[in-house]
C-alpha positions in Angstrom: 110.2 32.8 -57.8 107.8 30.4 -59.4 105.2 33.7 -60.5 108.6 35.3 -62.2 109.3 32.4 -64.4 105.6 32.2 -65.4 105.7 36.1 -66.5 108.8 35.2 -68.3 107.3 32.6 -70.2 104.1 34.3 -71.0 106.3 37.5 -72.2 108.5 35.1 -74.3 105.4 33.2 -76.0 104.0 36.8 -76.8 107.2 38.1 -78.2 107.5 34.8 -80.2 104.2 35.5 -81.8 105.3 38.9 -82.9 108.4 37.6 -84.3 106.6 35.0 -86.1 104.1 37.3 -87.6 106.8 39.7 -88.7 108.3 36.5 -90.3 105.3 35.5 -92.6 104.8 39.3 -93.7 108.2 40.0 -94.7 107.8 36.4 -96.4 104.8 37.2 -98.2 106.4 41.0 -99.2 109.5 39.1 -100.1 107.1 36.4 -102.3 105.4 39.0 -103.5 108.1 40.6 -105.3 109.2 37.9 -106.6 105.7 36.8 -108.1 105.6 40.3 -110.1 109.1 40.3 -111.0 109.1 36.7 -112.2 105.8 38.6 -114.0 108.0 41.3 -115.2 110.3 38.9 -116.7 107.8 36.7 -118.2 106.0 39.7 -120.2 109.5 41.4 -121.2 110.6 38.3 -123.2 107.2 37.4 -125.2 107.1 41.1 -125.8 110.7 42.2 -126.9 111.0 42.7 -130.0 114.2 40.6 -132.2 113.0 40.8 -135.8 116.6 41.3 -137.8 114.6 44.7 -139.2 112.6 45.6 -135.9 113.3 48.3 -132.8 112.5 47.9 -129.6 114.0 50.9 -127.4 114.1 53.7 -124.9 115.8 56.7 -126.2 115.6 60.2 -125.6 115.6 62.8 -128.2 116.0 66.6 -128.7 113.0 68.4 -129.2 112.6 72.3 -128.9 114.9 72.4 -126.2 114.6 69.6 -124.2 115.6 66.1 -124.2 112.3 64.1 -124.6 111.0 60.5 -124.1 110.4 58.0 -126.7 109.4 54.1 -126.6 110.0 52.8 -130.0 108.5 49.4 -130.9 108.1 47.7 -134.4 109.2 44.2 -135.9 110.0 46.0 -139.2 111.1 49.7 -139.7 109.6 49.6 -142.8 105.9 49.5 -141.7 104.2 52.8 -141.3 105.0 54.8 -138.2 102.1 55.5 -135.7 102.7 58.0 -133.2 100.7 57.6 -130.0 99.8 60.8 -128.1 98.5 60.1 -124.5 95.9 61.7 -122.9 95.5 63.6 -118.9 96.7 66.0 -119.9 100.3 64.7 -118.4 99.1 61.4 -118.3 102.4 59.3 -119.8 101.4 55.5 -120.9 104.2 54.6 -122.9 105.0 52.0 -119.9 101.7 50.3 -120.5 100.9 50.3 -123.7 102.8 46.6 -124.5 99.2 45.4 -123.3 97.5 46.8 -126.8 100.6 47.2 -129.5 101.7 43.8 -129.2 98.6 43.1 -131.4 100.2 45.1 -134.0 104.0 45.6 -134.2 104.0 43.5 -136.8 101.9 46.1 -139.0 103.2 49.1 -137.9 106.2 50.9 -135.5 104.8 52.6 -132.8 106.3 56.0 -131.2 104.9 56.4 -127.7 106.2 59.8 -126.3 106.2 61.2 -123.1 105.5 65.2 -123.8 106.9 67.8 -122.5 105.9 68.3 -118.4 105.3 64.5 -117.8 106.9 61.1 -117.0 110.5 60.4 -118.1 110.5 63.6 -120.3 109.6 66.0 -116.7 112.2 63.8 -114.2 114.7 64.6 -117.3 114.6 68.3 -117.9 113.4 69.1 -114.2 116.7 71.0 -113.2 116.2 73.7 -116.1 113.0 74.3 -116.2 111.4 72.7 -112.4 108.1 74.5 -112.7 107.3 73.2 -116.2 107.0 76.9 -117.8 107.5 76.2 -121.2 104.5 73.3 -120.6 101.4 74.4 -122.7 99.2 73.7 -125.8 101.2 75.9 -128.1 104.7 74.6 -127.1 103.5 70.5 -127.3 102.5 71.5 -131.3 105.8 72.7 -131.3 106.9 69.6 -129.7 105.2 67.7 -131.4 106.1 68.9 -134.9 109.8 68.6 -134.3 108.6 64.4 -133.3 107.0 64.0 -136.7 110.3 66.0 -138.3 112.4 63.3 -136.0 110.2 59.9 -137.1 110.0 61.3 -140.8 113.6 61.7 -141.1 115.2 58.2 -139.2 112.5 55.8 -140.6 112.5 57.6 -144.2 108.9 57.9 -144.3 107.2 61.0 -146.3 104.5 60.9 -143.6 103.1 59.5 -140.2 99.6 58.3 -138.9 98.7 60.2 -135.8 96.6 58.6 -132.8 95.5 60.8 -129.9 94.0 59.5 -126.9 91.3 61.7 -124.6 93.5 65.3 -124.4 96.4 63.6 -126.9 92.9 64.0 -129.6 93.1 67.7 -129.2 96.5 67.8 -129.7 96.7 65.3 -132.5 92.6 67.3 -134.1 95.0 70.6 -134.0 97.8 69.2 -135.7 96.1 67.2 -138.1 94.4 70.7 -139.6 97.9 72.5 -139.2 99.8 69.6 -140.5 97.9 67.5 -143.5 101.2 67.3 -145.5 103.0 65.3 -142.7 99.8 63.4 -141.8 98.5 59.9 -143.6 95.6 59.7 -141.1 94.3 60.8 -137.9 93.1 58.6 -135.2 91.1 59.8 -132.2 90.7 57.6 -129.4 87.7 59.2 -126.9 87.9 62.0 -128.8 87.5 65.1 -127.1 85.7 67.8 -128.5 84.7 70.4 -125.1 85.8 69.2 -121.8 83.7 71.9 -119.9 80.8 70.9 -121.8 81.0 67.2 -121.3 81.5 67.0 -117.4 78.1 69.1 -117.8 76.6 66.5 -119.9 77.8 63.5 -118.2 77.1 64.7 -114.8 73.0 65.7 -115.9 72.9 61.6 -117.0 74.0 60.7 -113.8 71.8 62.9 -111.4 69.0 61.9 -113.6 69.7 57.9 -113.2 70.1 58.9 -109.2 67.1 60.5 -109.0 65.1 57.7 -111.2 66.5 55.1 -108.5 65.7 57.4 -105.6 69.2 58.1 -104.2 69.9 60.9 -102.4 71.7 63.4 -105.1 72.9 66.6 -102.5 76.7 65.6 -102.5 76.6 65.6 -106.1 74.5 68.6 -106.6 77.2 70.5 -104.3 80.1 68.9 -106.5 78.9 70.1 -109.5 78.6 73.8 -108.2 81.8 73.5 -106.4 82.8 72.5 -110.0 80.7 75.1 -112.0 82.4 77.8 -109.8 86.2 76.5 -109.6 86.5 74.3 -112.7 89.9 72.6 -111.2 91.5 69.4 -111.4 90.2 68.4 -108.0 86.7 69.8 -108.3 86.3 67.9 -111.5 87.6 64.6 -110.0 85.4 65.4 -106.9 82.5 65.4 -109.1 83.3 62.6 -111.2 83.7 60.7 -108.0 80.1 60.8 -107.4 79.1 60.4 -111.3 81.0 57.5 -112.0 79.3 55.1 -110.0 76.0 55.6 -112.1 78.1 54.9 -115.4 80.1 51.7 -114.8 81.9 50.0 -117.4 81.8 46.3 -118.1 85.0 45.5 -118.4 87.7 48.0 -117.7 91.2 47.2 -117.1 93.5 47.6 -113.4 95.7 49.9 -114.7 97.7 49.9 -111.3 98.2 46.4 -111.9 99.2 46.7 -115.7 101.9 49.6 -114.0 103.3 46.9 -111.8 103.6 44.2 -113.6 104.8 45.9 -117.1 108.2 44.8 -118.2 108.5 48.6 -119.3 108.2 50.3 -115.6 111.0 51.8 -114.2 111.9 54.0 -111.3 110.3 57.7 -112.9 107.2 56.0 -114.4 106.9 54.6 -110.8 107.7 58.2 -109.3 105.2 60.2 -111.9 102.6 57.7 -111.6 102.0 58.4 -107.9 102.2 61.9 -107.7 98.7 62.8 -107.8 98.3 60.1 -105.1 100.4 62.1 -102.9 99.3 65.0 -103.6 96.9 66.4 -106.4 97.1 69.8 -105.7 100.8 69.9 -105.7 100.4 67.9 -109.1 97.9 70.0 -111.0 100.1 73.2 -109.9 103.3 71.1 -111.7 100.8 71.6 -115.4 98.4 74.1 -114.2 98.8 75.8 -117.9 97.9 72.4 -119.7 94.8 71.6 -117.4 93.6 75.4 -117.6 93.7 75.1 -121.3 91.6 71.6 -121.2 89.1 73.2 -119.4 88.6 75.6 -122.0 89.7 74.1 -125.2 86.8 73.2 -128.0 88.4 71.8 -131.3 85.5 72.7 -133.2 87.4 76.0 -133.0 90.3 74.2 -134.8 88.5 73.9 -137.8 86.1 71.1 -139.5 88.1 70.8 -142.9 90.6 67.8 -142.9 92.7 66.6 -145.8 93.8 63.5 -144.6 91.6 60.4 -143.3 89.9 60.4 -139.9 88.4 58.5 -137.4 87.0 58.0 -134.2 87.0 54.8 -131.9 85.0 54.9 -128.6 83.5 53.3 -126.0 80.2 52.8 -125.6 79.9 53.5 -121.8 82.7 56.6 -122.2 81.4 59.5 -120.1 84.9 61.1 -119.8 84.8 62.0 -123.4 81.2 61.1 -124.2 79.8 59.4 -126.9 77.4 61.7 -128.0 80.0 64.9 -128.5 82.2 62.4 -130.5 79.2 61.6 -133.1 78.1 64.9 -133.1 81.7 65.9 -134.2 82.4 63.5 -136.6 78.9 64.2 -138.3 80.4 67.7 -138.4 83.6 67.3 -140.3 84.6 66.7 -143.9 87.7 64.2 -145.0 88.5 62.5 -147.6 87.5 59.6 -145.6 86.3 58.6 -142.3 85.0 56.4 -139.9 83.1 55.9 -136.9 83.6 52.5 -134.1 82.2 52.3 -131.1 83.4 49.3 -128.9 79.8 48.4 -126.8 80.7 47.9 -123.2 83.9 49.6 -123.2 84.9 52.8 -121.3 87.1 55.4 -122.4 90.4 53.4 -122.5 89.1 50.7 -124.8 92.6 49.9 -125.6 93.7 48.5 -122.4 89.8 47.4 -121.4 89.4 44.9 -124.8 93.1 45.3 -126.3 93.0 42.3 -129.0 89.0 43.8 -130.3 90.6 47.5 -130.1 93.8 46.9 -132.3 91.8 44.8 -134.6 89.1 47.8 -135.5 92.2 50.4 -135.7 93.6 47.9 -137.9 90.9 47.5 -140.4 90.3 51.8 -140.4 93.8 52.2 -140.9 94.0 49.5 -143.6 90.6 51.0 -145.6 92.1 54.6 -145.3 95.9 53.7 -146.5 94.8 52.3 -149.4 
């Protein structure tokens, strides 16, 4: 009798413990959740715009077919109109990119779009066309034109500045030499110039560093062919696991952490954000025409005569988009004017890694070439 009521007690102090641990984790979950949405909160009022003549909305708008994604964001209409082309390709930002326009929605209205395969803009249109079939190169210029068309015609404005980011450069290069009557400037952020070519390039640094430091190189040196014969989505993010490490960046931004905490999230950014986490096979298949045309695409087949004013902003430690193809392609061109800035220390997303430096050089090109 006495043994039983021992047993009793010693299964009740375990199951006690349990109950208590489950206790402080669904208290720290709970806490958690608060902390970010009290962050949320915070960020969303010292960001949202109420200037009498500003915007500050999430619309979506007809373009070639489908209804499209747009983040509008100025304190006065009146300022020119930048629109921001993001990078993967399929890689939406407009949820984060508070963290560098707040330095300068003062001076200008910004138009961050979601194109055509991707983000808000892919969870809307997903019931007529599921497989993204009319996502490619030819149909975002398409796209694209009909956005200038659209920002031309509701902010009364004769033309727009154009800032490409990493894959967003090639779109934003192509337009710019198709477009230069619709076009104050062009902007290239990591500019890309050959995709195929820079992996090459960047991945030769790094087994040369690993070699100099004596590291053993054979998981790399199988990465790379593994890339040279299937040049893929997940070869080349195989292969920049292993070069990355020998090209670190100083001070590069948690962009998980600007997802969570931006007042600007919501449920599909959340949902597209985390689909090549769950699977990137599955996700490269969803815009397997856009990432076979980044693996081949070169815009020094675009053309190297511009009309309007261009320039380049990069990183210095940028071996997504290296430094070296940038220089060698802005030494290449001709413009009316241009300009060359590279941000030392910084990767190839200096506008979230050192926002307030990166909005103040765009500013200053911007200002010399809209003079």
């Amino acid at each position: 009798m006495n043994r039983r009521k021992k047993n009793n007690k010693k299964k009740f102090g375990f199951g006690s413990i349990i109950k208590g641990i489950k206790r402080i984790l669904l208290s720290v979950i709970i806490a958690a959740v608060l902390f970010v949405f009290i962050i949320r909160g915070i960020l969303y009022f010292s960001n949202h715009i109420t200037t009498p003549n500003g915007v500050d909305e999430s619309i979506y708008v007809p373009l070639d077919g489908q209804e499209q994604y747009l983040l509008i964001r100025g304190e006065d209409v009146n300022n020119p109109v930048i629109i921001w082309l993001h990078g993967g390709p399929s890689g939406p930002d407009a949820f984060m990119n508070y963290r560098f326009q707040r330095y300068l929605v003062g001076q200008y209205t910004f138009v961050n779009w979601d194109q055509r395969g991707c983000g808000r803009t892919y969870f809307r249109n997903r019931k007529i066309d599921p497989n993204n079939q009319t996502a490619n190169f030819e149909q975002a210029q398409v796209d694209l034109d009909e956005l200038v068309n659209y920002v031309l015609d509701r902010f009364d404005k004769e033309k727009v500045i154009l800032v490409g980011h990493s894959y967003g450069s090639v779109l934003g290069s192509r337009y710019t030499l198709s477009h230069p009557d619709k076009v104050a400037a062009y902007i290239g952020i990591g500019q890309a110039v050959a995709i195929s070519e820079s992996e090459i390039y960047s991945y030769e640094d790094a087994l040369e560093k690993a070699k100099a430091q004596g590291d053993d190189t054979t998981d790399m040196e199988a990465a790379y062919r593994a890339f040279s014969e299937h040049l893929t989505l997940p070869t080349l993010m195989h292969l920049r696991s292993h070069t990355l490490p020998y090209h670190p960046v100083e001070n590069e931004a948690n962009r998980i952490w600007l997802g969570i905490i931006s007042p600007y999230m919501w449920l599909n950014d959340v949902r597209w954000f985390f689909k090549p986490v769950a699977s990137l096979e599955k996700y490269t298949a969803l815009n397997q025409q856009l990432f076979d045309f980044s693996a081949t695409a070169d815009v020094r087949d675009y053309g190297l005569e511009y009309q309007v004013p261009v320039g380049f902003i990069s990183g210095s430690e940028d071996w997504f988009t290296p430094v070296k193809y940038a220089e060698d392609y802005y030494n290449m061109i001709s413009a009316p004017k241009k300009d060359f800035v590279l941000l030392d220390g910084l990767g190839h997303a200096p506008n979230y890694d050192s926002p307030e430096e990166f909005c103040r050089e765009l500013d200053t090109m911007l200002d010399s070439f809209l003079k």
